[in-house]
Structures are given as structure tokens and as C-alpha cells.
ROKERO-643234 format. One record per residue (C-alpha): residue in one letter; z, y, x; residue number from 1. Coordinates in steps of 0.001 Angstrom, whole numbers. Last residue first. Layout:
REM ROKERO-643234
 rest      up   north    east  nr
    a       Z       Y       X NUM
...
//
This chain:
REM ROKERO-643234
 rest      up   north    east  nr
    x   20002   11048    3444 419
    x   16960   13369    4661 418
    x   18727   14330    7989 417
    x   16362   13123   10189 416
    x   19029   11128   11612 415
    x   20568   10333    8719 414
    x   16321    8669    7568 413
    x   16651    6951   10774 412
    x   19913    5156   11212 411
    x   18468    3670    7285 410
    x   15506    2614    8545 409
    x   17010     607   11263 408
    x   19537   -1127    8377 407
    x   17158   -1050    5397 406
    x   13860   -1113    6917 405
    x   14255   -3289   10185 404
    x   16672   -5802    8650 403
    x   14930   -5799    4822 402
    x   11982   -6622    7054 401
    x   12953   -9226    9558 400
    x   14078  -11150    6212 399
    x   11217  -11068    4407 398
    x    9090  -11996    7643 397
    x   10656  -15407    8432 396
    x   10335  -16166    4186 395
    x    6383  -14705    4493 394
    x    5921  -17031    7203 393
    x    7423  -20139    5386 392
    x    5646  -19113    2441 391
    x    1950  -18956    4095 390
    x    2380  -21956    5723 389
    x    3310  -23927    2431 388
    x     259  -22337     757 387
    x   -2037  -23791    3716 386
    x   -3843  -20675    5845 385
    x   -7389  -20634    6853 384
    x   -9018  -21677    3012 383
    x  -10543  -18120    2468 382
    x   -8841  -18261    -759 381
    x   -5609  -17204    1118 380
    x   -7135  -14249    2661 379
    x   -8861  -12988    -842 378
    x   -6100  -14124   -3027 377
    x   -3900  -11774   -1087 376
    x   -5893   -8690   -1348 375
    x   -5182   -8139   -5290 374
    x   -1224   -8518   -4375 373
    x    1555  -11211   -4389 372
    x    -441  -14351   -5121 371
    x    -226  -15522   -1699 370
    x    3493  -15477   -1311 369
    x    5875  -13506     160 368
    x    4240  -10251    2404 367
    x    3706   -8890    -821 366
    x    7259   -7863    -852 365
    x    6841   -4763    1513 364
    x    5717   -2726    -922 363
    x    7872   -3069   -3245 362
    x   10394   -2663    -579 361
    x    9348     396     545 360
    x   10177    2286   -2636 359
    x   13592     513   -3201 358
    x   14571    1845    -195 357
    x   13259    5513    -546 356
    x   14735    5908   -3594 355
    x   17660    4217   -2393 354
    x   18360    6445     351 353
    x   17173    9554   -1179 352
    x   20014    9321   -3699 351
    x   23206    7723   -1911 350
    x   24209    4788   -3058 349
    x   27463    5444   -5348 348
    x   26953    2368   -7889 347
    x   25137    5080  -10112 346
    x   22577    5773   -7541 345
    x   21900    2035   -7623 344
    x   21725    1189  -11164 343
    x   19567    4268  -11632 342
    x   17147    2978   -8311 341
    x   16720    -546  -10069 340
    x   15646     628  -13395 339
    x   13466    3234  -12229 338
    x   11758     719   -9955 337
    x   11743   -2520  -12281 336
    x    8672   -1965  -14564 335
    x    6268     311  -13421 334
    x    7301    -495   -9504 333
    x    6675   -4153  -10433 332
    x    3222   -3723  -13031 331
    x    2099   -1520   -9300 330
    x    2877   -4432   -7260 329
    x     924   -7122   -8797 328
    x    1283  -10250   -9254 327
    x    4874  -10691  -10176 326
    x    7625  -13891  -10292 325
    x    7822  -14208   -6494 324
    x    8407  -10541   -6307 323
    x   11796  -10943   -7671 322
    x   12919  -11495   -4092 321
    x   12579   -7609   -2938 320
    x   14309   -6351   -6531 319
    x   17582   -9095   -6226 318
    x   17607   -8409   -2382 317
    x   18059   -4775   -2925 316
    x   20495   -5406   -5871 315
    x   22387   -7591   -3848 314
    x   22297   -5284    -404 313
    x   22870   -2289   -2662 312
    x   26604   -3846   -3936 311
    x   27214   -4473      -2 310
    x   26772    -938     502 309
    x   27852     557   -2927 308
    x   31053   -1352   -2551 307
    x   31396   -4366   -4602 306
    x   33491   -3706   -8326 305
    x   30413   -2865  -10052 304
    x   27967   -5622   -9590 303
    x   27616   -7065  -12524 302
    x   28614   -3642  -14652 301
    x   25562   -2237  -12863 300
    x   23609   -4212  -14181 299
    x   23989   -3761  -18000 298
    x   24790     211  -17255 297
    x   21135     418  -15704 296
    x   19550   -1602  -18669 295
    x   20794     994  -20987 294
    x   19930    3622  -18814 293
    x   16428    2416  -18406 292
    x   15923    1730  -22340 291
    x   16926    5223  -23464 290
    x   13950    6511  -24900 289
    x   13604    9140  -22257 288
    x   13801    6310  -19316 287
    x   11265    3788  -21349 286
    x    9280    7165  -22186 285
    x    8536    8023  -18421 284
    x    7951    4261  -17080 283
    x    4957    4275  -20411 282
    x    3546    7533  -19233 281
    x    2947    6218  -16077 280
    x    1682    2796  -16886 279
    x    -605    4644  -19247 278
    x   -2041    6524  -16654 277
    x   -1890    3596  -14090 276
    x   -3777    1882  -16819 275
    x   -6647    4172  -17586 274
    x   -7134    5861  -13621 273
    x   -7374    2329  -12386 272
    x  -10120    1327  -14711 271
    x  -11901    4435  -14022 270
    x  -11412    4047   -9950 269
    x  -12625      -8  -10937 268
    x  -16009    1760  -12167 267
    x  -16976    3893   -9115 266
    x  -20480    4305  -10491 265
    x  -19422    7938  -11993 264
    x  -18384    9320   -8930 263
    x  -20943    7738   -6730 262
    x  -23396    8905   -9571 261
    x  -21869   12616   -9073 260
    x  -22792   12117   -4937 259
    x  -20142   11890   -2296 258
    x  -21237   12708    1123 257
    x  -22881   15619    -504 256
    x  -21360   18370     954 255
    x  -20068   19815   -2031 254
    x  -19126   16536   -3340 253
    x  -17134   15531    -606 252
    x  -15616   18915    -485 251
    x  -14712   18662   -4580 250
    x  -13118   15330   -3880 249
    x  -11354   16392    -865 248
    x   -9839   19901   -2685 247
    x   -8622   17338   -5837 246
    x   -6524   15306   -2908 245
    x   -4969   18263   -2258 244
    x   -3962   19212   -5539 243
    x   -2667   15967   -6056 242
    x    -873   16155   -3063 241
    x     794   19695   -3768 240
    x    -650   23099   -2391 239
    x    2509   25591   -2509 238
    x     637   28167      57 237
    x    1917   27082    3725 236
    x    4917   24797    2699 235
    x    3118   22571     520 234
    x     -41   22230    2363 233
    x    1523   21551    5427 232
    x    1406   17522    6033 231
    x    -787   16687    3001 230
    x   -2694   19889    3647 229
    x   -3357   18674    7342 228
    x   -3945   14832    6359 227
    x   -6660   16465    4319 226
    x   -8123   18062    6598 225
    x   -8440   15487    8962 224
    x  -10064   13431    6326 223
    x  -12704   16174    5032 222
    x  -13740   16489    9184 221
    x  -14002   12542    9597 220
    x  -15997   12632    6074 219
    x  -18533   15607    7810 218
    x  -18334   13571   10890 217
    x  -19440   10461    8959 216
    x  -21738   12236    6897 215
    x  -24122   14261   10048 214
    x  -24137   10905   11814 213
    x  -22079    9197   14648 212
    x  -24648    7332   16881 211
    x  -26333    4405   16090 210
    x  -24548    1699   13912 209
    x  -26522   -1043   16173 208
    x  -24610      58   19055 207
    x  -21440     288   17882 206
    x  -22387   -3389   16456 205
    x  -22989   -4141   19580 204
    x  -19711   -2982   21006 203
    x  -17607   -4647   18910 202
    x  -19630   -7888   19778 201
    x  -18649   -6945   23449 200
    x  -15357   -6624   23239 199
    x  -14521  -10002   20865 198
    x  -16236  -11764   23835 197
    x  -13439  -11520   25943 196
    x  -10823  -12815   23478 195
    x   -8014  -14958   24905 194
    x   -5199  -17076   23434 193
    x   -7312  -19357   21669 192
    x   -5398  -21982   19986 191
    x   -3686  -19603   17757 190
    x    -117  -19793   16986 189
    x    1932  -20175   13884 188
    x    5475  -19531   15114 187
    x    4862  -17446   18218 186
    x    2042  -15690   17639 185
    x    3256  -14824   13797 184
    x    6540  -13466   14919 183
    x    4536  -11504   17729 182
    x    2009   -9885   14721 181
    x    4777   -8889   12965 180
    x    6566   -7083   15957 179
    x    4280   -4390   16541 178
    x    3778   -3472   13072 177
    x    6972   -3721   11609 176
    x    8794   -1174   14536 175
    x    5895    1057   13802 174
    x    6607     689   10545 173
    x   10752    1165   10708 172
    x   10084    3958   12728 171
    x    7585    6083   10847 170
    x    8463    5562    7424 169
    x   10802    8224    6364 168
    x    8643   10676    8311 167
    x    5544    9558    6263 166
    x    7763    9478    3071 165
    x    9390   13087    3742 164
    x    5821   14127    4675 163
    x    4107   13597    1117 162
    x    6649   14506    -910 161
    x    9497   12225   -2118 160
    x   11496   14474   -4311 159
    x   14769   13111   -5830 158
    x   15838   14855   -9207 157
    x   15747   12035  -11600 156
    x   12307   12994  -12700 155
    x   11008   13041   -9115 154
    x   12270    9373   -9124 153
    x    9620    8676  -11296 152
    x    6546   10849   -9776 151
    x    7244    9131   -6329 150
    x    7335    5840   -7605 149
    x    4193    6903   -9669 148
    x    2782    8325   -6552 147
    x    3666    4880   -4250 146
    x    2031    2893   -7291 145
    x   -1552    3218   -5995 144
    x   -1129    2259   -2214 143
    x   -1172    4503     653 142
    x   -1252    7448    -564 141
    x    2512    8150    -195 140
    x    2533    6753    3562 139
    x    3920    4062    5368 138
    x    4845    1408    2354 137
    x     971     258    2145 136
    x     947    -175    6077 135
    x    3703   -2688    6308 134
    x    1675   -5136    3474 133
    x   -1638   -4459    4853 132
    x    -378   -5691    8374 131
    x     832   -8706    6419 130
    x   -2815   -9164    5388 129
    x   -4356   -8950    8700 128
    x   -2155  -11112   10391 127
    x   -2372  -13882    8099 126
    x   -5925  -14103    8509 125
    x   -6230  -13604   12781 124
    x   -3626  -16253   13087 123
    x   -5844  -18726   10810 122
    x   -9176  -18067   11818 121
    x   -7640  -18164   15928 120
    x   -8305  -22052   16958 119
    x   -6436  -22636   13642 118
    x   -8888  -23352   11320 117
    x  -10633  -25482   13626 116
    x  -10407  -28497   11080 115
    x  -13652  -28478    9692 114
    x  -13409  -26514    6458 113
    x  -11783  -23784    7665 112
    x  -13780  -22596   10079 111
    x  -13048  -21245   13727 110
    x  -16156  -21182   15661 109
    x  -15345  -18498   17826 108
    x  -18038  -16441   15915 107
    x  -17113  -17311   12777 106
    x  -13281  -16341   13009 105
    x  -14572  -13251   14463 104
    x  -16934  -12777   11395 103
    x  -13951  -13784    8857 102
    x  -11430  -10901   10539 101
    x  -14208   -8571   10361 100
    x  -15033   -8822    6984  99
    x  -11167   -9176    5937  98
    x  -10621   -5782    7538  97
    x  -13070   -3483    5374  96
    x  -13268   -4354    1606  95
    x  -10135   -7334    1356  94
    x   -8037   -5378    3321  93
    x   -8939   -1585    3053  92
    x  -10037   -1821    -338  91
    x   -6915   -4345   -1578  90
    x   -4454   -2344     212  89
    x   -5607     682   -1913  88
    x   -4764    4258   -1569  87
    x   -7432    4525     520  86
    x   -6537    8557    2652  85
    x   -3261    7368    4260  84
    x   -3989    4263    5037  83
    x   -7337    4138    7278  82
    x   -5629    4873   10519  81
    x   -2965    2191    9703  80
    x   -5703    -462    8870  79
    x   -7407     221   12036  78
    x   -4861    -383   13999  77
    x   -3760   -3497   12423  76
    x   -6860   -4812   13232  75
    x   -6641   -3437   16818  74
    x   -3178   -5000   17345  73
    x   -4754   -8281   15893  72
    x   -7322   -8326   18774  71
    x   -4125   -7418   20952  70
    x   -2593  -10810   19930  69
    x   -5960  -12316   20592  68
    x   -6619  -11334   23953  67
    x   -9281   -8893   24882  66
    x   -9587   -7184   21763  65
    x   -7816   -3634   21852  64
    x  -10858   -1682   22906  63
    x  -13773   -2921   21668  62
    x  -11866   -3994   18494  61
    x  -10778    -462   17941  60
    x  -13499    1298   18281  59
    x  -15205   -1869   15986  58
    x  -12592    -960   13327  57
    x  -13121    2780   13568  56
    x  -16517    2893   12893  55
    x  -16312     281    9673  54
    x  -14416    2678    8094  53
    x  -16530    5700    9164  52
    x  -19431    3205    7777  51
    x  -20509    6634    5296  50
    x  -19749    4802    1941  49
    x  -16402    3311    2708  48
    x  -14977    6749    3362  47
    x  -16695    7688     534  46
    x  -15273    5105   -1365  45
    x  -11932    5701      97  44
    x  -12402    9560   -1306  43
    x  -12900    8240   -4951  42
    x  -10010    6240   -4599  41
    x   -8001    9556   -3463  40
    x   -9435   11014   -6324  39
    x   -8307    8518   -8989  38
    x   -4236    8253   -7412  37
    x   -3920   12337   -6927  36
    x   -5392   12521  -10582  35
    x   -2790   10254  -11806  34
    x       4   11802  -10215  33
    x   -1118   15201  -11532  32
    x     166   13892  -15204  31
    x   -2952   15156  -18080  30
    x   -3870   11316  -18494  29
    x     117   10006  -18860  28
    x     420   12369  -21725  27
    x   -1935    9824  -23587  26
    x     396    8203  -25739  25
    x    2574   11434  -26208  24
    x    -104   13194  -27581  23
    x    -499   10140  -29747  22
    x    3182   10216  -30910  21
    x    5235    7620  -29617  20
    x    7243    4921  -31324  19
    x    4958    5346  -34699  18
    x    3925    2010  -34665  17
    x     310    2989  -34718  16
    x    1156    5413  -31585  15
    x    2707    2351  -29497  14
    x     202    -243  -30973  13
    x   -2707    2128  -29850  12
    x   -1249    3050  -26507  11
    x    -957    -745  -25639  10
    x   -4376   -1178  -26651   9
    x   -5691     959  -23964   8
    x   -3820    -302  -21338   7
    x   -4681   -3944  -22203   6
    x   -8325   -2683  -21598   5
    x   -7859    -773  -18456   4
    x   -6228   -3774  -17524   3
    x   -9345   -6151  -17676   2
    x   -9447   -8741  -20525   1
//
């Protein structure tokens, strides 16, 4: 049964029950957060759509991929350029990176079937996918329960716009980025340390893909535009995100790069749009009904007598490590992120601190295991990386993340002046 399905059924027992009334039940469908999560999967589609996607991963490649640690550089690359407007690790790793990743892999005759996993299949996979996991928590529309995260601690009086998250995130994922992949290089090597070839197959395919056409610089065009409004909207005439992300929808469709079928056809945007509604409006009545604070007092009281620094570094751990029992990152931020960021604030942390925190570290907790998110079943199934090799790294890179984003992150964010 998908989760639109589940989501559905859920607001049926809840009204039937007579916990919520049905306007109540489907509130969630009239929030702007869940209109700013469907149309900015409609816009990755188009982005898909056009090969701009594909574009930018071979400009990268052809420049970057001369050795294999800068081969991953470009991969990561890519992924970063292509966050902020698919809010979906899953699309941009599983629909445009892992591709790649599996035809280099293939054409340095690195299989995983035959024992050569490792000649640069293997270093190349894991790579890719923890770069997914640092460039989910960079921007707001990165990753479809970043709004809702937003939207919930919004009702407790924090506001995580658009450029307060990108700002927030700048130096501890740029710091992430560059040294994940040299963590990885030196404890799970490849055999081949150079690349020249990689170069010149990114350049064929250039080739092949012709020269930029009319929908790819119209979609190039839409994107920069967007990431202008994101940036300035709100200041210059009070455009919010989901307002925003509404304007590149009706451009796309104006100019035809996205068609009404595309709309229409784009079947797991629906599903999304059902149960991230109802996961929405579910996170909002659990605080109104009282559950949240409840639960918030329970925990707190555990904690209590630690100061809120070291008493945040349990209940940060506590929320980063529970992602061994979860699947998905959006049922996590749905169920444990209000929770989590009332105990906090009420154990003295300051506001915008934890909010952002806790934020970042759901994302960042899919670099665990290999059941974390939709994308990692993709890489692991792939057969490159072993499940104990795959924990072990994830372990290493837990702990080099709650360093860089909570400590490094946090000299940040009081510089900026945001905490």
C-alpha cells in the first residue's frame, strides 16, 4: 500500500473517530508548505525533462574528472547545483547521479559481481550518496520535509526562510563536502587513483547532446530566477517560497517546457502532495492537541539538571542516532522534530539554534545505514558496497558531522548573527 494511500485512511479514522473534524483532516491540503513541496517536484521534472540535469553533470565531469577524488568532486558538484530547485535526494541521486556513477564504474570495468568492485565502483557509490545526504540539509528545497520543518517551528515562533537556511548552511556544507569525499579516499580507497578517460567520455556525450536548446536555456533562465525570488523575493515585494515556487510552475507552463500532461503524469508528485499534506496537518494537531508538550515535559525532566549545552549534545545525539530505527526522513521530522526542538528550547537552548540543529541533522542521518532514505537502496542494491562497509563509514562520518555542524556551525550561525 503506497503512502498516499495510508495517508488517506489515516484522515478517515481521525474524522470517523471524531478526533478531528474533516475540515480539519484536510487543512494540511490548503497549507502553502505543501504547494511549495508539489511544485518544486514538478519543476525537478522539468529540469529532468529538458537534459539541463544531465548538462551540468557531464560539465562537470569534463572538468573535475581527471583523478578520481576530483571525479567525485564533480559529482558532488553537480548534486549541489541541482539542490535547491529538486526537492528530492532520491531524484537527484538515484534519477541523475547514480546513472553516471554506474556508467563510469562500467567503463573502467569495475563490476560488482566479479570482484573489481573496488577498482573505483565502490568509492565512486558511496560518495555519491553521502554527498546527497550534506546537500539535502543545504537549502530549504532541498528535500521534502525541510518545508514542514520549516512550517513547524514557524508555529513556535522561529522563522527559517529560505536564505536564513542557505546562509545557515553554507560553511558547515562546504566544509562536509570537501572533506567527505577525503574520509572516504582514505579509508575505503579506490584502486584507480586516476581518471583521464572520464574527460573525454564527458565530453562525448556533450557532444552527442548537441548544443544547448531553446528549453534548456528557457529552464536555466526559470531556475535562476527562482533562486533570485528565493533569495530576495521576500524582502523586495513580500513573495514567500511557496509563492515562488507557484511563479516557476506557471513559467514552465507558459513556455511550454512543462506541458499539463507532464503535470498530470507526474504521479509520485500526487502521492507526495497526499501524505506530506496529511503528515503536515497531522505534526500541527499532535502540538495543538497537547501530545508534543506532554512528551516535551517527559524528556525534558531526563535531562533537566545538565546544562542546556551538554543537555543538547544528548538530545542531539539521541534524535541523529534514532535514525537507525526509520526509513524515511520525512515520517522522522513528522514525528520527532517538534518534539525534540520543544524539549530543547525549554532546556534553555537557544531558539534558532536548535531549530536549525535539529533540522540539519535529519538530514544528515541518512548517511548511517543503507536503508536510511529512498536513494539508499538504490546505491546499496547496486551490490558495490558490503552492509558492514557501509556502517563503518556512515559511523566515521556521523561523528565528523555533528562536529562540523553543531560546533563549526554553531561559530557560524553567532557570527551571522542569527542565534
Amino acid at each position: 500500500m503506497t503512502q498516499g494511500a495510508i495517508a488517506i485512511i489515516a484522515i478517515i479514522i481521525l474524522v470517523l473517530s471524531n478526533t478531528l473534524t474533516l475540515e480539519q483532516g484536510l487543512s494540511g491540503f490548503s497549507s502553502s508548505t505543501s504547494w511549495l513541496t508539489c511544485s518544486s517536484f514538478l519543476i525537478a521534472r522539468a529540469i529532468i525533462k529538458t537534459g539541463l540535469a544531465s548538462r551540468i553533470a557531464y560539465g562537470f565531469m569534463s572538468v573535475l574528472g581527471k583523478n578520481t577524488l576530483f571525479l567525485s568532486y564533480g559529482l558532488l558538484a553537480t548534486d549541489l547545483i541541482l539542490s535547491p530547485v529538486m526537492p528530492s535526494g532520491n531524484a537527484r541521486a538515484g534519477g541523475v547521479i547514480f546513472p553516471l556513477v554506474k556508467s563510469l564504474a562500467t567503463a573502467y570495468k569495475s563490476e560488482s559481481y566479479d570482484g573489481t568492485a573496488q577498482r573505483i565502483g565502490g568509492f565512486l557509490m558511496v560518495t555519491a550518496y553521502q554527498g546527497t545526504q550534506i546537500t539535502t540539509a543545504m537549502f530549504l528545497t532541498a528535500m521534502v520535509a525541510n518545508p514542514l520543518m520549516a512550517q513547524l517551528a514557524k508555529e513556535i515562533g522561529i522563522n527559517l526562510d529560505w536564505v536564513t537556511w542557505a546562509l545557515a548552511a553554507l560553511v558547515p556544507g562546504t566544509i562536509s563536502l570537501l572533506l567527505m569525499p577525503i574520509i572516504i579516499y582514505v579509508l575505503a580507497p579506490p584502486e584507480i587513483k586516476n581518471t583521464p578517460e572520464a574527460p573525454q567520455l564527458a565530453k562525448k556525450k556533450l557532444s552527442s547532446m548537441g548544443k544547448v536548446s531553446r528549453q534548456e536555456w528557457l529552464m536555466l533562465i526559470t531556475v535562476l530566477f527562482l533562486l533570485f525570488l528565493w533569495s530576495f523575493g521576500n524582502k523586495l515585494g513580500g513573495i514567500e517560497s511557496a509563492t515562488t515556487a507557484l511563479i516557476g510552475v506557471a513559467l514552465l507552463l507558459t513556455t511550454q517546457v512543462l506541458t499539463w500532461k507532464d503535470v498530470v503524469e507526474e504521479h509520485k508528485t500526487w502521492d507526495i502532495f497526499i501524505w506530506f499534506s496529511t503528515l503536515l496537518m497531522m505534526a500541527t494537531f499532535l502540538e495543538q492537541l497537547g501530545l508534543i508538550s506532554w512528551l516535551s515535559v517527559a524528556l525534558g525532566e531526563l535531562i533537566q539538571n545538565l546544562s542546556w549545552q551538554w543537555a543538547f549534545l544528548w538530545l542531539g545525539a539521541a534524535y541523529f542516532y534514532g535514525n537507525y530505527f526509520f526509513a524515511s526522513k520525512a515520517a522522522r521530522a513528522g514525528a520527532m522534530y517538534p518534539a525534540f526542538l520543544s524539549v530543547a528550547i525549554t532546556l534553555g537552548t537557544p531558539p534558532m539554534y536548535a531549530a536549525l540543529s535539529l533540522a540539519f541533522l535529519v538530514n544528515l542521518s541518512g548517511c548511517l545505514t543503507h536503508y536510511a532514505t529512498a536513494e539508499a537502496p538504490i546505491y546499496y542494491g547496486a551490490g558495490y558496497i558490503d552492509a558492514s562497509t557501509w556502517l563503518k563509514l556512515g559511523w566515521i562520518l556521523s561523528l565528523v558531522h555533528l562536529f562540523v555542524w553543531l560546533v563549526i556551525g554553531g561559530f557560524w550561525w553567532r557570527f551571522l548573527g542569527i542565534v
